[in-house]
N, C-alpha and C positions, 0 to 999 in steps of 0.2 A: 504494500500500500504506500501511495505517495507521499510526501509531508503533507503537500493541501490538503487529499483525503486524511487524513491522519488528523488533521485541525479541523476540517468539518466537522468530521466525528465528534470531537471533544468538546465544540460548539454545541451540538446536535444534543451531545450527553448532558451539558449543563443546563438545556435549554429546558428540556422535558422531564426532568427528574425532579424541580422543585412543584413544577406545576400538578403533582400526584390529587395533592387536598385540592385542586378546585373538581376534578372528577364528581366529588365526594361531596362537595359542598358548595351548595348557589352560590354568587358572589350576591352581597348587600348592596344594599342603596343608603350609603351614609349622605347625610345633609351636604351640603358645602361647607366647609374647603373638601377637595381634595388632596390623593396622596401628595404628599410634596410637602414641603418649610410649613411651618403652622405660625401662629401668631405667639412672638415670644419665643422660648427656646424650642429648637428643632425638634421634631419628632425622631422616634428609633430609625422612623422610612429617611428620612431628608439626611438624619447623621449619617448615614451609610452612603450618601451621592458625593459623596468625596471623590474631586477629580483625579480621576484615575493616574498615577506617579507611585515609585518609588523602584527600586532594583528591578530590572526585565521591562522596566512599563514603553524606555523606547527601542530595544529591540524586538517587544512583539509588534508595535505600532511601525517601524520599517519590514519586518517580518509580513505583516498584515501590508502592507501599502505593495511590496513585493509583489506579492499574488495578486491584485486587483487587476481586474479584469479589464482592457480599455472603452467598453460599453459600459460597467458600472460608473452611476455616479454617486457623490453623496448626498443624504437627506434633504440640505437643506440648498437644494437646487429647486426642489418645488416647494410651493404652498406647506408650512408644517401640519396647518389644518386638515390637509387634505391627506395624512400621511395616517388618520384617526381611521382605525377600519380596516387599513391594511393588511391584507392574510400575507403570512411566514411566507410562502413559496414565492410571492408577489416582491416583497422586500430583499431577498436574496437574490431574485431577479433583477433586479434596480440598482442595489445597493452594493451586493456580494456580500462576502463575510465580516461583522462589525468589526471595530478595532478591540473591543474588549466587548466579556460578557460578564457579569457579574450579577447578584441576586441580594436583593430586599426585602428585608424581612418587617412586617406586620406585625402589630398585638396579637392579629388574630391572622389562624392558618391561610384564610381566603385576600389576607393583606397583601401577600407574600406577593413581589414580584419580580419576574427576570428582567432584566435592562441590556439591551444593545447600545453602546458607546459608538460613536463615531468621530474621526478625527479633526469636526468641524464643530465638533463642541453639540452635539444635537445627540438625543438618547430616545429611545421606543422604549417603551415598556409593555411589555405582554399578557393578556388574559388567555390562556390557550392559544392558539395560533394565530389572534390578532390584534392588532397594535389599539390597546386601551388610550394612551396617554403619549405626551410628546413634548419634551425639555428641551427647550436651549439655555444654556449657562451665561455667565455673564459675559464670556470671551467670544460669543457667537456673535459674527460682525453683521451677517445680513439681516434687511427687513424684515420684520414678524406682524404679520395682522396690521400692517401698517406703521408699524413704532420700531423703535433700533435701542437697543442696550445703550444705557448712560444717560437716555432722554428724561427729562424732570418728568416728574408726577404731572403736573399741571399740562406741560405738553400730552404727555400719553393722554390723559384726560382728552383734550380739546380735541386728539386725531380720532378716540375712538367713541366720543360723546359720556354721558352717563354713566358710571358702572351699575352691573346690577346688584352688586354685593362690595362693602368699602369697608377694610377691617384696619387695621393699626399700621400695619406695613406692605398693605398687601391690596389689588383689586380686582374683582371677578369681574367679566364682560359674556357676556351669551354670542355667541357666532352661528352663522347661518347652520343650521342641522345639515346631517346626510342618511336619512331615516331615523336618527336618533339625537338626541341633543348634546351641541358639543360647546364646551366654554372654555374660557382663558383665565387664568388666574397668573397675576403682573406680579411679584414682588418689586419693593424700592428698599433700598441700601442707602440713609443719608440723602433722601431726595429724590434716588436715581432710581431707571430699571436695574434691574440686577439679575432676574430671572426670571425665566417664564416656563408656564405649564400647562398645554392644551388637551384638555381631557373630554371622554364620556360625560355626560352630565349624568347620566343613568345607573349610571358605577357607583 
């Protein structure tokens, strides 16, 4: 077996092996927020989005850029929005293989999620085979939903009008559905965006 096939595999393995308890168990429909930063100190899910670093983290990332295929692109070539939905087969299609994979763990077993890293700062996050949710950190340079990283509060405001939900550091916006309802939740840093998370509203 090849080294690719050898990393698929091991992709493949971590991808499916945590996701056992959602078999077993509906997922919830908790209020807003979702997963992601909460108000005040981070949640167990958000402590664990620590950007990916430390021994190995840039030779699997040249390892990883190695193998990429010259049809894939990365995520945040399109719409993030439009990346909410997305079946497994569909994303490796497009994408290829993430730069890292890693998993989040929940209070509760149905919390639990696998995360696809990529090296444009943009992460999927999985319910079974389709992409729940969709992060860009605060290093991610392109347009999101209209607004860019480091823009004031009061800007974001004014580009995407009202929020529907306006908590301490943080604001939820509703974006056009794709059979289900999807929304944005802004965090700001001192003023600024800092990060974003487009999720299921139905999650």
């Amino acid at each position: 077996m090849t080294n690719s096939r050898l990393r698929n595999a091991a992709i493949a393995a971590l991808m499916f092996l945590p996701l056992a308890a959602y078999a077993q168990t509906p997922p919830a429909s908790p209020a807003d927020p979702p997963l992601g930063p909460q108000s005040g100190a981070p949640s167990s899910r958000s402590s664990n989005l620590a950007d990916p670093s430390g021994e190995g983290a840039a030779a699997l990332q040249e390892s990883a850029s190695a193998q990429v295929h010259p049809a894939y692109v990365l995520p945040g070539t399109r719409p993030l929005e439009s990346l909410v939905g997305m079946t497994l087969a569909a994303a490796f299609a497009a994408f290829g293989p993430p730069d890292e994979v890693f998993s989040v763990r929940g209070d509760q077993a149905w919390e639990d999620d696998v995360v696809f890293y990529y090296s444009d700062h943009t992460y999927l996050f999985w319910f079974k085979d389709r992409v729940w949710q969709v992060r860009a950190d605060e290093r991610y340079s392109a347009q999101v939903i209209g607004v860019k990283m480091g823009e004031s509060r009061s800007d974001v405001e004014a580009a995407l009008g009202p929020p529907f939900h306006t908590g301490s550091d943080s604001d939820i916006f509703i974006l056009p559905g794709n059979g289900f309802p999807v929304r944005a939740r802004l965090f700001f840093a001192d003023g600024s965006l800092s990060d974003l998370y487009i999720y299921r509203g139905d999650f």
